[in-house]
N, C-alpha and C positions, 0 to 999 in steps of 0.2 A: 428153530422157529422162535425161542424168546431172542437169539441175537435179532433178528427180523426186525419183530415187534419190537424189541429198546431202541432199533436204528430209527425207526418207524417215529414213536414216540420222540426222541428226541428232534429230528424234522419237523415234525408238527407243532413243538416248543419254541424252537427256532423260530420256524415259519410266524408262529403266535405273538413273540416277542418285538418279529421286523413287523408287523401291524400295529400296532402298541404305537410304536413309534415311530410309524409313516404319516408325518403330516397330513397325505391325502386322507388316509384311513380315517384319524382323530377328528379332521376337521374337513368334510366334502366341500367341493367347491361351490361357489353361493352362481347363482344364474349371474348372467351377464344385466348389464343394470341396463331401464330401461330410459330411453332418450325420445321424449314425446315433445312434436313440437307443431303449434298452432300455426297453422297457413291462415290470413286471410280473403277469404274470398274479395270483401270489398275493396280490399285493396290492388284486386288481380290477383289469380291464381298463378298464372304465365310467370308475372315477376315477383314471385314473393319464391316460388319453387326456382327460379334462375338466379336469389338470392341467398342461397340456400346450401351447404354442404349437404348433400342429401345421404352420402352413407353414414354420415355422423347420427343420425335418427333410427329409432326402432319402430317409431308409430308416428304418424301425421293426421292431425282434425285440420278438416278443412271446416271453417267457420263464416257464417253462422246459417243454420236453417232452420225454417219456421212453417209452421203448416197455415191453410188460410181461415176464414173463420167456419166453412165447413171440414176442417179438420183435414186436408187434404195436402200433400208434397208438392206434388207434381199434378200438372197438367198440360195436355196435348204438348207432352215432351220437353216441358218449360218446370224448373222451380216455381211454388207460387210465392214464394216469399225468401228469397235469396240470391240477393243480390251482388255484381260486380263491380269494378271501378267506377267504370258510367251510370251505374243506377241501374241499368236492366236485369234483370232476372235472369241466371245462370241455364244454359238446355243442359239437358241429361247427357247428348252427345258432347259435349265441352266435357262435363264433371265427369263423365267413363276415362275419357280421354285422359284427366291427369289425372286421375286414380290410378289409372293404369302405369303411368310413368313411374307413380310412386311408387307401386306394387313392382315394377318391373329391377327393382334392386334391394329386396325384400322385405320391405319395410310393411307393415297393418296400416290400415288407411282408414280413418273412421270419418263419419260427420258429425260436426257438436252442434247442439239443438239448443233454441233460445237463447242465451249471451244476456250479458251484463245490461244493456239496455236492448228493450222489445222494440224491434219498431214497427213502423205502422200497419204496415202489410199483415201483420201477424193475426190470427186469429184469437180468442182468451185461453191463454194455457189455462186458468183455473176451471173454466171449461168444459175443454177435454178433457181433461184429467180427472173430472166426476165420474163418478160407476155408469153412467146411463153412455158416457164415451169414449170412456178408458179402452175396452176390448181394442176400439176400431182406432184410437189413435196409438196404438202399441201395435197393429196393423199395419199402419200405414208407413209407422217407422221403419217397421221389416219389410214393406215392402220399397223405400225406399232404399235399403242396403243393398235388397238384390237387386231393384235397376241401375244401381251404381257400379255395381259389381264392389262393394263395402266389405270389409274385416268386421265392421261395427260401428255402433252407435257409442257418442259419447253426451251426457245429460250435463248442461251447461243453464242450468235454472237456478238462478241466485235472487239473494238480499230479499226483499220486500215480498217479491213474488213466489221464493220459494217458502218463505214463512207463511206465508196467507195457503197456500195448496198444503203445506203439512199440516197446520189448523184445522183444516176441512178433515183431516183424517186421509187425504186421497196420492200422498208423495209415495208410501211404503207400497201400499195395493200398487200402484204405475210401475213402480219398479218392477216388482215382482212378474208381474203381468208381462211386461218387456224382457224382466231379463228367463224366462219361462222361454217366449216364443224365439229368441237370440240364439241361446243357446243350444235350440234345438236344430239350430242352423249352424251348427259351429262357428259364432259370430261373438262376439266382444262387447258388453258394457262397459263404459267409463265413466267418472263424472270428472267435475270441476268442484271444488267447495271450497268456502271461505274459512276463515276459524275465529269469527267472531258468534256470539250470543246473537242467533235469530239471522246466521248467513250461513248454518254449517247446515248438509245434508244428517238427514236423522238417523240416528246410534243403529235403528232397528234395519236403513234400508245398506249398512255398508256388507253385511255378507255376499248381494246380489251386484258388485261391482270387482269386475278384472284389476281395474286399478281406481286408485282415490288421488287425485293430482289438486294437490291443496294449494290457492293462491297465495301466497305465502307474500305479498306485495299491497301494494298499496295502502298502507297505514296510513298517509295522507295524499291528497290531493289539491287538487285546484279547490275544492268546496269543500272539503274535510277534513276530518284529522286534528291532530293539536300542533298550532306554529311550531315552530322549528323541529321538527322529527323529520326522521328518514323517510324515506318510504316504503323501504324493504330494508330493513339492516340484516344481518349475521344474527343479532340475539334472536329477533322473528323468526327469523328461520328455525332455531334451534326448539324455541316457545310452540313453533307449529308444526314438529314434528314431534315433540313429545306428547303435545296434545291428541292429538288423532291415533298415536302406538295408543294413548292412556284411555282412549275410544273404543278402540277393539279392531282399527285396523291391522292385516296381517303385515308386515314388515315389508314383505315381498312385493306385496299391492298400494304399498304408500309412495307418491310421487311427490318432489317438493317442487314448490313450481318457480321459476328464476324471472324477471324481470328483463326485456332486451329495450326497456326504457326507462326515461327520469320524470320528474316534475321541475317546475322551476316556481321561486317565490319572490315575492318584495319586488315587482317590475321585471325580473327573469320570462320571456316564453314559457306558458305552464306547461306545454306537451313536448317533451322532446324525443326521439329516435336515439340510440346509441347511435348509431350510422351518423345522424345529423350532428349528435352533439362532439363528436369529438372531432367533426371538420371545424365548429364553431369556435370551439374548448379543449386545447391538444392537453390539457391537465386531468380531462377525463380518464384518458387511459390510464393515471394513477391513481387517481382517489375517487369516491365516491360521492365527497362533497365539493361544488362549485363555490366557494364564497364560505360565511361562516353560518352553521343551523342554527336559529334563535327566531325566536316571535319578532313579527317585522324586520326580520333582515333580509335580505336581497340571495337569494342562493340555490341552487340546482343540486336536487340529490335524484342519484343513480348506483347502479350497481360497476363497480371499474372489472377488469377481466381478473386482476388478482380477488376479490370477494367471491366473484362468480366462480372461480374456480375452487377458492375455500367451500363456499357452499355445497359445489360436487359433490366432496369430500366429504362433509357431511353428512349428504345425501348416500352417497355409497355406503358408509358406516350403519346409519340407522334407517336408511328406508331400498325402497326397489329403483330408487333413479332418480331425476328432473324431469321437470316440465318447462316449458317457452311459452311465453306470449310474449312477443310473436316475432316469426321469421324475418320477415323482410327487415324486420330493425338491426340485424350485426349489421357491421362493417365488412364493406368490403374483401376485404380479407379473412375474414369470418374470426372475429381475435375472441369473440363472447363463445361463439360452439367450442374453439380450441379451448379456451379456457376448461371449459366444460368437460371437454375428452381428456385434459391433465390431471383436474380433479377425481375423477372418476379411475382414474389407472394407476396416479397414484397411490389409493388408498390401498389397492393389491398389491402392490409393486411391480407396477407394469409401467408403461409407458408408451406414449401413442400421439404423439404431437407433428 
């Protein structure tokens, strides 16, 4: 019996030792990262999703939707405030429709609420969002997920408007409120935030969020910004995810969000498409900058497919994935999501191109 038991023993030493030092064991493997990418409504759902590598994505917002001034989604089978190509307001029978597309090759399908600029149709988010109409508009958001047949909602309330609604005391209570009745639905919160001073969601409301997909872009624009800067470099990026880890986001729930457009300055078109700009400027596809970046100089910055893929990489290292605004702007060939899928596999050592 003690030969037994030393055989015994030493087995289990062995065995003890190949754990020790099985990779798998020391270091489990990290979830698959997450690939969230903004559809616009206004611009057609049909072609922004026919633009689209869609198994390259793990979650899709379709943007944007807004309740009316009685706080309302939908009515008689119509969005009240959500708009398509031609300006008409989106039926519920359309939005099942590609939801369903999207969902049919596994992907979460959310709707993101309010957007960068409000427009008119919209009711007063500050509002709703008071305690006398919080309940009913955290309602009406669940009840818009199930007529969609929705994964979730995603909260896309920025800059000015979402400062003045945290002021009031009434952003943390909304959340809470929403992500309460969501979850009881086994449905998904997300937001959008920025990471400047008076554009960032509040410290208090990020535990009640699936994921945190930080815009990590626009440093400058057409009306903003300081002449000659990029408008998404590499260091931003690096600046806006250590910020939001230094915040109290979990690792896994932080999204960095990529750019599939440029600006243009000094007489340049301010708005441009990757898709458009590198039919215009075949020099995009290697560099980021059009011209030279200086105060009054003439020059188009953008993200090229090698930064976007650097940033992947990035993003794989220190957070849960990327984020897109927005689909319809790759090329053709989809060279910005590839990017995307190199970054992302190579930081494993994988590979998926």
């Amino acid at each position: 019996m003690k030969g037994v038991a030393l055989v015994r023993g030493l087995c289990a030493l062995l065995i003890g030792f190949i754990l020790i030092l099985s990779p798998a064991a020391a270091a489990p493997a990290r979830a698959k990262p997450v690939t969230v990418g903004y559809l616009a409504a206004f611009k057609g759902l049909d072609l922004s999703i026919a633009r689209t590598h869609l198994p390259s994505y793990t979650h899709f917002n379709l943007s944007f939707a807004n309740p009316d001034a009685a706080g309302a989604f939908v009515r008689e089978g119509r969005l009240t405030c959500m708009g398509d190509e031609t300006g008409a307001n989106l039926t519920v029978a359309a939005l099942r429709a590609s939801v369903a597309k999207l969902q049919a090759g596994g992907a979460k399908v959310l709707v993101s609420v309010a957007g960068g600029v409000i427009p008119g149709c919209s009711g007063d988010w500050k509002a709703l969002l008071a305690p006398d109409k919080r309940a009913a508009t955290a309602a009406a958001l669940v009840d818009l997920a199930d007529q969609l047949g929705l994964d979730g909602i995603d909260i896309d309330i920025e800059g000015e408007l979402l400062t003045a609604i945290d002021r009031a005391g009434d952003y943390v209570p909304f959340i809470q409120t929403l992500s309460r009745a969501l979850k009881a639905r086994g449905k998904l919160l997300t937001c959008a935030t920025a990471s400047y001073e008076g554009g960032m969601i509040p410290v208090a409301s990020i535990p009640y969020f699936d994921l945190v997909n930080v815009m990590s872009y626009d440093a400058i624009g057409p009306s903003w910004g300081q002449p000659g800067a990029e408008h998404s470099s590499y260091a931003m990026a690096q600046r806006d995810l250590d910020l939001w880890l230094a915040r109290g986001v979990a690792r896994e729930r932080l999204v960095l969000g990529l750019p599939f457009y440029g600006y243009g300055f000094g007489g340049e078109k301010a708005n441009w498409s990757y898709r458009d700009l590198v039919v215009a400027q075949s020099a995009a596809a290697k560099t980021d900058l059009i011209g030279k970046a200086c105060a009054g100089c003439r020059y188009i910055t953008h993200n090229s497919p090698a930064t976007i893929e650097r940033k992947a990489r990035l993003a794989r290292e220190k957070a849960g994935g990327v984020m897109v605004w927005e689909l319809s702007q790759d090329t053709p060939d989809h060279a910005l999501t590839r990017a995307i899928q190199r970054g992302l596999s190579a930081a494993s050592g994988r590979t998926n191109d």
